[in-house]
C-alpha positions as CSV (number, residue, x, y, z in Angstrom):
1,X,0.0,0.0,0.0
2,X,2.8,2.4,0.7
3,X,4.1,1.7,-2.8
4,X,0.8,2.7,-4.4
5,X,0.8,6.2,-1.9
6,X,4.1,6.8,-3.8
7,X,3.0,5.9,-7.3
8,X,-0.2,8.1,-6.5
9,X,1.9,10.8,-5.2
10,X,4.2,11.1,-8.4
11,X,0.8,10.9,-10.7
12,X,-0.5,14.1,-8.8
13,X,2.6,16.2,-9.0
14,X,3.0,15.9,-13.1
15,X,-0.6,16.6,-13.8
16,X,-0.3,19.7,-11.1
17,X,3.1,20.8,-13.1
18,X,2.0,20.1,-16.2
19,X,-1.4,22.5,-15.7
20,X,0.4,24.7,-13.3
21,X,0.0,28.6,-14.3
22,X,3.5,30.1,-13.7
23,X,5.8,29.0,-16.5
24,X,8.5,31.4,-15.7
25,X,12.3,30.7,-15.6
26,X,13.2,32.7,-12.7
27,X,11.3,30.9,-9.5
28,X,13.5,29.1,-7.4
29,X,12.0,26.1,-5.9
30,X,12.3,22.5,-4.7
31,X,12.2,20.0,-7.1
32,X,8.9,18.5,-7.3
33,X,8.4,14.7,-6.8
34,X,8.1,13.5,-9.9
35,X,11.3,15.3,-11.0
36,X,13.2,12.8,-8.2
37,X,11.6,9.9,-9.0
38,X,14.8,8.5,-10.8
39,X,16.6,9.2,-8.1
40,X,14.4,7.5,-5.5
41,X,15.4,4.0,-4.5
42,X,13.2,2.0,-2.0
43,X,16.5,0.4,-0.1
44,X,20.0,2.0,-0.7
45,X,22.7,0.5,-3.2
46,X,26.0,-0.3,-2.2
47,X,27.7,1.8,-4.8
48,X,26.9,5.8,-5.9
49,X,26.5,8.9,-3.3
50,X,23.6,9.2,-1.1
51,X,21.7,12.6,-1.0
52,X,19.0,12.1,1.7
53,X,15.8,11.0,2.2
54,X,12.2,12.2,0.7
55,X,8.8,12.5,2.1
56,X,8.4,8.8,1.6
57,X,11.3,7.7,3.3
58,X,12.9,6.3,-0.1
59,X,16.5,6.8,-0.3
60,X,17.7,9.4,-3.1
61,X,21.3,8.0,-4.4
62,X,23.0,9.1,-7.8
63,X,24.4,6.1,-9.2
64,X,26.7,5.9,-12.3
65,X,25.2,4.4,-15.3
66,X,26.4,1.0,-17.2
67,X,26.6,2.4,-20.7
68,X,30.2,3.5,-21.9
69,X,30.0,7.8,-23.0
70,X,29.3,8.5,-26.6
71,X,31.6,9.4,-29.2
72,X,30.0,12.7,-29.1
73,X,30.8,14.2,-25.3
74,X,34.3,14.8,-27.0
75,X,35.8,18.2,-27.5
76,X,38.3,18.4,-29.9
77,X,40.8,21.3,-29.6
78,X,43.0,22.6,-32.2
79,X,45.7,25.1,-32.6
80,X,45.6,28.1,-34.9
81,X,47.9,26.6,-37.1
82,X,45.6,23.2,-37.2
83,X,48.6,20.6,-37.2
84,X,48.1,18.9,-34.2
85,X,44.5,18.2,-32.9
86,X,43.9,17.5,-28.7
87,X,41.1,15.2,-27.6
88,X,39.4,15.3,-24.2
């Protein structure tokens, strides 16, 4: 039953961002549930940093992801003179 409070919980806080009137860039705020949700983990994993706890009690914990980075979060630096390229 707690699960479905949470699931409930996440459901109400789209729809009320989704209709909500202010649409402006420059409110600071929280972050709303649903914008958490991936970070939300019902017991904690042994790997990644821990940020807290949310109104649930769920754990919130970055963790890093499996896939290897794309080829395109390079930068690719080159001199003036273009001979020699540097990639980061």
């Amino acid at each position: 039953m707690k699960n479905f409070y949470y699931h409930l919980s996440i459901l109400q806080s789209r729809f009320a961002s989704h209709f909500a009137s202010e649409k402006s860039l420059g409110t600071e705020r929280f972050a709303l549930p649903h914008e958490v949700a991936d970070l939300s983990f019902e017991k904690p994993h042994d790997y990644g940093l821990i940020l807290g706890v949310d109104q649930f009690g769920r754990t919130l914990q970055i963790t890093p992801t499996k896939k290897p980075a794309e080829s395109g979060e390079r930068v690719e630096s080159c001199p003036k003179s273009g001979r020699e390229k540097y990639g980061f």
